[in-house]
N, CA and C atoms as a LAMMPS dump frame, in Angstrom:
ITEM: TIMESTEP
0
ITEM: NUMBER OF ATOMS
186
ITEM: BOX BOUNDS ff ff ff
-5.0000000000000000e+02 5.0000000000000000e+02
-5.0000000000000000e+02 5.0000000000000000e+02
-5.0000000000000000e+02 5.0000000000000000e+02
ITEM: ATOMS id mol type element x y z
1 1 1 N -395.19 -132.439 -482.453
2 1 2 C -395.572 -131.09 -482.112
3 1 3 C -395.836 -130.968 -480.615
4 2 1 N -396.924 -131.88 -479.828
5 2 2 C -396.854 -132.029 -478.621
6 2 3 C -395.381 -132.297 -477.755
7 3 1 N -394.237 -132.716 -478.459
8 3 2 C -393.185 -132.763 -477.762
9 3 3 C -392.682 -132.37 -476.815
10 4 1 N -393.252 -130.955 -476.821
11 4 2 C -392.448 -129.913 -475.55
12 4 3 C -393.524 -129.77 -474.092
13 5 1 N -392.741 -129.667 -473.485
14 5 2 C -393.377 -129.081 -472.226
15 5 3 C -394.742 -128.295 -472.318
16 6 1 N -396.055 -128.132 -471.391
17 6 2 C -397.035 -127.515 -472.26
18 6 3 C -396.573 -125.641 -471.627
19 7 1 N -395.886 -125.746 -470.554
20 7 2 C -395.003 -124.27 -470.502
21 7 3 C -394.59 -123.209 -471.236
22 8 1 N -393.683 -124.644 -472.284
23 8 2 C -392.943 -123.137 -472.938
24 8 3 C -394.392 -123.097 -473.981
25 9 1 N -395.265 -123.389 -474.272
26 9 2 C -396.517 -123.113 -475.304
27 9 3 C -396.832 -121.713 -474.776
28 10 1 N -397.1 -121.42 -473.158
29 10 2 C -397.433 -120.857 -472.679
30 10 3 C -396.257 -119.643 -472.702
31 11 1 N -395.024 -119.806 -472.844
32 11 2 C -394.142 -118.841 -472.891
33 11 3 C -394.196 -118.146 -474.34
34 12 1 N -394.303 -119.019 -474.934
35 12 2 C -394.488 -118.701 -476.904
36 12 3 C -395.805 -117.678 -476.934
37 13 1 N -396.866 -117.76 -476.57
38 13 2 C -397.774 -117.181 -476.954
39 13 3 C -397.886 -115.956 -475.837
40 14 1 N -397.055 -115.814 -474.678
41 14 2 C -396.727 -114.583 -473.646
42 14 3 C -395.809 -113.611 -474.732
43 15 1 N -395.103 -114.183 -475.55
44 15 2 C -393.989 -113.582 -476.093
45 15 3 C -394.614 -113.12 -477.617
46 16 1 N -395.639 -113.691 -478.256
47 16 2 C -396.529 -113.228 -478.785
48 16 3 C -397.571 -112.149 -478.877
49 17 1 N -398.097 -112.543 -477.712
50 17 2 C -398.97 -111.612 -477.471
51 17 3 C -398.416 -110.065 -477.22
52 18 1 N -397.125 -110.18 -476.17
53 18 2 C -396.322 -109.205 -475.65
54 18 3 C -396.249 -108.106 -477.138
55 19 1 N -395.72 -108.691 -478.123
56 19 2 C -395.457 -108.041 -479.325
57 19 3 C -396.755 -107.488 -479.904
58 20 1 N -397.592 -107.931 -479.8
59 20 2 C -399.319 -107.529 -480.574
60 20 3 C -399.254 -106.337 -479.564
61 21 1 N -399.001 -105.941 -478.098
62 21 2 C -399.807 -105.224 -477.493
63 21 3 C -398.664 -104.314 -477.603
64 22 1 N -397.26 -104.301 -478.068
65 22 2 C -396.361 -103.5 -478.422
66 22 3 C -396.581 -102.581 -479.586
67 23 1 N -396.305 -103.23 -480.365
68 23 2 C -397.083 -102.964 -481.582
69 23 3 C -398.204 -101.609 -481.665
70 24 1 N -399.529 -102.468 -480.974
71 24 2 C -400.65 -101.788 -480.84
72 24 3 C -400.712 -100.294 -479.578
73 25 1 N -399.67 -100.758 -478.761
74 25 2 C -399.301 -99.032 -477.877
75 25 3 C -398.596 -98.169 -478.956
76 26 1 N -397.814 -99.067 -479.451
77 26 2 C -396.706 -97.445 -480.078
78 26 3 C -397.197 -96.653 -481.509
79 27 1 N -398.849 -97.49 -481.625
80 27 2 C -399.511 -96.71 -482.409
81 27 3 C -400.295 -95.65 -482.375
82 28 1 N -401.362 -95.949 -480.515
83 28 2 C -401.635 -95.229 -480.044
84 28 3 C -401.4 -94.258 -479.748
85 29 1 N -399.797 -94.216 -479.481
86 29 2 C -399.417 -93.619 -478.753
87 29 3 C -398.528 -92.516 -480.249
88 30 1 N -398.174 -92.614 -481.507
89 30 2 C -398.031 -92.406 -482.339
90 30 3 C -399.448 -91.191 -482.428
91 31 1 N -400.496 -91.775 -482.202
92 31 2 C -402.02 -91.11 -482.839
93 31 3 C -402.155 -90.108 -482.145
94 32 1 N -401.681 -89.778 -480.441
95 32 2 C -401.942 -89.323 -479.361
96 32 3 C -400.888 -88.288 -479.708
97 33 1 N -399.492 -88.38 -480.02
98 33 2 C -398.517 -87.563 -480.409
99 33 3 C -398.723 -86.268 -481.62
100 34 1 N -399.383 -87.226 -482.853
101 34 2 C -400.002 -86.055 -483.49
102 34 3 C -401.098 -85.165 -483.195
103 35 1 N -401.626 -85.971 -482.927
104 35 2 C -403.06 -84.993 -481.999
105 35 3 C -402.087 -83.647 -481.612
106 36 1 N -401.323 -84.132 -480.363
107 36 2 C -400.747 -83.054 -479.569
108 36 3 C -399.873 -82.182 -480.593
109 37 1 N -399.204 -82.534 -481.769
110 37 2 C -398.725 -81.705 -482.366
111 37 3 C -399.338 -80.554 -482.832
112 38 1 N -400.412 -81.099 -483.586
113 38 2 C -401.501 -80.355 -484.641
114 38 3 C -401.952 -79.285 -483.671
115 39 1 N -402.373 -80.05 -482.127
116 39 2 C -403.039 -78.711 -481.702
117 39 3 C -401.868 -77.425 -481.23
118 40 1 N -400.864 -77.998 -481.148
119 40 2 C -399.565 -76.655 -480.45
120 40 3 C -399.424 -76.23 -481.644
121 41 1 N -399.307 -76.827 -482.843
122 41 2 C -398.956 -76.116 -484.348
123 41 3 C -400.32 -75.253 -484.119
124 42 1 N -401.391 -75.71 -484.327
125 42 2 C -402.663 -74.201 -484.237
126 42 3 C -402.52 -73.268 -483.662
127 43 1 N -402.335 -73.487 -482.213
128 43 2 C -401.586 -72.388 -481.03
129 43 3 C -400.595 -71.57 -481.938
130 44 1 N -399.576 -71.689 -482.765
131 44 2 C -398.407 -70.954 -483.077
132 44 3 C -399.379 -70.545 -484.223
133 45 1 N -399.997 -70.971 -484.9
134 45 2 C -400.257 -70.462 -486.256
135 45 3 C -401.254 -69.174 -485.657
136 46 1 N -402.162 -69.479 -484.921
137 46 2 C -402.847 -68.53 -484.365
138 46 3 C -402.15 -67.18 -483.85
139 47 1 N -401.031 -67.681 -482.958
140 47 2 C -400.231 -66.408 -482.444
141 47 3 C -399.02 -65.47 -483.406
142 48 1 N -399.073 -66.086 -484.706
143 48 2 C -398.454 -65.3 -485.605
144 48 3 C -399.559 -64.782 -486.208
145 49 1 N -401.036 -65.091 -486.457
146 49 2 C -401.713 -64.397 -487.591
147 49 3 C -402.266 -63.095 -486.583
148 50 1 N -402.209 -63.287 -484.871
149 50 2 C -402.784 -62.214 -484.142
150 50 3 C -401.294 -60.997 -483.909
151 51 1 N -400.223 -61.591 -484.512
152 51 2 C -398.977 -60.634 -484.518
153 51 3 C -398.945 -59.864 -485.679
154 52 1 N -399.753 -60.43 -486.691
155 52 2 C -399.612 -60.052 -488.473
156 52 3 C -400.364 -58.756 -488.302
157 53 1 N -401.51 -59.056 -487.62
158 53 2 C -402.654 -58.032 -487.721
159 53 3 C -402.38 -57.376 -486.697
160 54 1 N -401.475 -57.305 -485.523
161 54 2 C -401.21 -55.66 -484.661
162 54 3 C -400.127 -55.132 -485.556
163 55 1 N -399.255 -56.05 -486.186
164 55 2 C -398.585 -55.166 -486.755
165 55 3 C -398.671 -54.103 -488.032
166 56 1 N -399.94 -54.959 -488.538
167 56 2 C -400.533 -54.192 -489.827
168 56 3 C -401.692 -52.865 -489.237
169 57 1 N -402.5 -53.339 -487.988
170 57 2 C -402.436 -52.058 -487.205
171 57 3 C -401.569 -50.595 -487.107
172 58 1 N -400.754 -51.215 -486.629
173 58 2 C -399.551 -50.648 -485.6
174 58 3 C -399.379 -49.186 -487.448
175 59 1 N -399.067 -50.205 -488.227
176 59 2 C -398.279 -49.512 -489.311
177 59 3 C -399.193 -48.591 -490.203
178 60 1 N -401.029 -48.773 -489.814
179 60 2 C -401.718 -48.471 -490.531
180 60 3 C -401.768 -47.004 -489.728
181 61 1 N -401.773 -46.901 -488.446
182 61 2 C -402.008 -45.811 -487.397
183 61 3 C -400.909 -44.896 -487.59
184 62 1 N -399.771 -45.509 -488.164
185 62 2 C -398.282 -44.322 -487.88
186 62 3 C -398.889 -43.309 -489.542
């Protein structure tokens, strides 16, 4: 097991680790994405229910 160079040990566990912190961004960054969805989806849901009600205005006044 000691056979190899103690380098590439050091390359093995760079190439390891590399993947854990891959991994662990594109989840974040997954979590950070919905966030941002949910809140622009509220924004739209909001600006159709304030269109529902001028227009139910609009139609109540004619």
């Amino acid at each position: 097991m000691f056979s190899l160079p103690w380098w590439i040990y050091l390359v093995v566990a760079g190439i390891i680790f590399s993947g854990y912190m891959t991994v662990r961004t594109a989840a974040k960054e997954r979590e950070i994405d919905e966030a941002f969805i949910e809140k622009e989806g509220e924004i739209y849901m909001e600006r159709i229910r304030k269109e529902r009600e001028r227009r139910q205005r609009e139609a109540k006044s004619l």
